[in-house]
C-alpha positions, 0 to 999 in steps of 0.5 A: 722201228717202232712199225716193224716191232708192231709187226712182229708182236703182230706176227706173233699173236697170229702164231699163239692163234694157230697155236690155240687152233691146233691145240683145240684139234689135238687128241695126243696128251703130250702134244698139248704140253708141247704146244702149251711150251710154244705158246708161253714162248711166243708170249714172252717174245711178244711181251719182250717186243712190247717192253723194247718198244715202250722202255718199260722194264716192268715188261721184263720182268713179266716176261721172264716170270712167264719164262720160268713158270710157262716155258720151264716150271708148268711143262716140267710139272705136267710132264711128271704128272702125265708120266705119274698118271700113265696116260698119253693120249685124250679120247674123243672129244666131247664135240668132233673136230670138224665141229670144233674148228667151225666153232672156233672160227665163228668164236674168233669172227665174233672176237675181232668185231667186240675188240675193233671199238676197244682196241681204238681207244687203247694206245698200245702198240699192239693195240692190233692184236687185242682181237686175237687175244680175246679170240685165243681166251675164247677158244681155251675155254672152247678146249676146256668144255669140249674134253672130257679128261682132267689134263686137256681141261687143265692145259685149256685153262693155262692156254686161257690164263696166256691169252688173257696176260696176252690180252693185257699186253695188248691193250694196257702194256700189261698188268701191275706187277703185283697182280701178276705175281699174285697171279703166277703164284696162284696158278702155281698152286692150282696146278700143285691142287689139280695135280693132286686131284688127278691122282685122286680121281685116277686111284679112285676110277682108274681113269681120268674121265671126269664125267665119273664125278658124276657117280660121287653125286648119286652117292 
């Protein structure tokens, strides 16, 4: 039982990989907020298969904080936001995609080589995904770095903050519950913060280019 339940935790962190590579090669606003949803959903499956696997119900309770704030409350926050903002598709990346994805796969060879000697100390479960994990917080933060508008940055740093709970259900059966309550609210705010933000750079420059921050500095 306990096998099969590591290959489907398996299985799914193999699915938040795809996820994150689709992610990073996506040019439409409104798909990365579809695929940010699939990705919270993978992650409470995961988290849900680790919490059964090991009777830990704190594991429960991270799950449907995670179903709440990453499936429903976040997507919902960003739909009205992109609506607010009238915008639906990113401009080019800053690097082309086929430069990206190469990135992305040297970001994740470099991945499964650090995590192989941690993931042998850990006794998790899913001990096994801990290379992906890291792979999917190194490719947000590539995602993150190569947009140049505000949304895509924003959806790259909650795809990071996923891989990194991700990560931490895959080496240590998660995080104290304080810490991801203490997480989830501040996250929570950030994106209340960042939203705001947006609207100040869009009334401000009419776009959402954050390279025209640069013109506040030379004032």
């Amino acid at each position: 039982m306990d096998e099969l339940l590591g290959q489907l935790i398996n299985l799914l962190a193999a699915t938040q990989l795809l996820l994150v590579f689709a992610m990073i090669s996506q040019r439409r606003i409104l798909s990365l907020i579809h695929l940010f949803t699939l990705q919270g959903i993978t992650l409470v499956a995961a988290t849900v298969l680790a919490g059964h696997a090991t009777h830990q119900s704190h594991l429960y309770v991270s799950a449907g904080l995670t179903l709440v704030l990453k499936v429903l409350l976040i997507p919902w926050m960003l739909h009205r936001m992109i609506r607010r903002l009238n915008v639906r598709w990113d401009v080019e990346p800053l690097i082309n995609v086929p430069t990206t994805m190469l990135i992305g796969i040297g970001l994740v060879m470099f991945s499964f080589n650090v995590a192989q000697p941690i993931a042998q100390l850990s006794s998790s479960i899913a001990r096994g995904t801990l290379g992906i994990a890291l792979a999917c917080v190194l490719l947000s933060f590539l995602m993150m770095i190569t947009r140049s508008k505000a949304v895509p940055q924003v959806i790259g740093f909650l795809s990071m903050e996923n891989s990194l709970f991700f990560a931490a259900t895959a080496a240590t059966y998660g995080m104290p519950m304080v810490v991801e309550l203490g997480i989830a609210l501040d996250v929570l705010v950030g994106i209340l913060i960042l939203g705001v933000f947006m609207l100040q750079i869009r009334e401000q420059f009419d776009s959402l280019d954050i390279r025209h921050l640069e013109k506040l500095k030379e004032d």
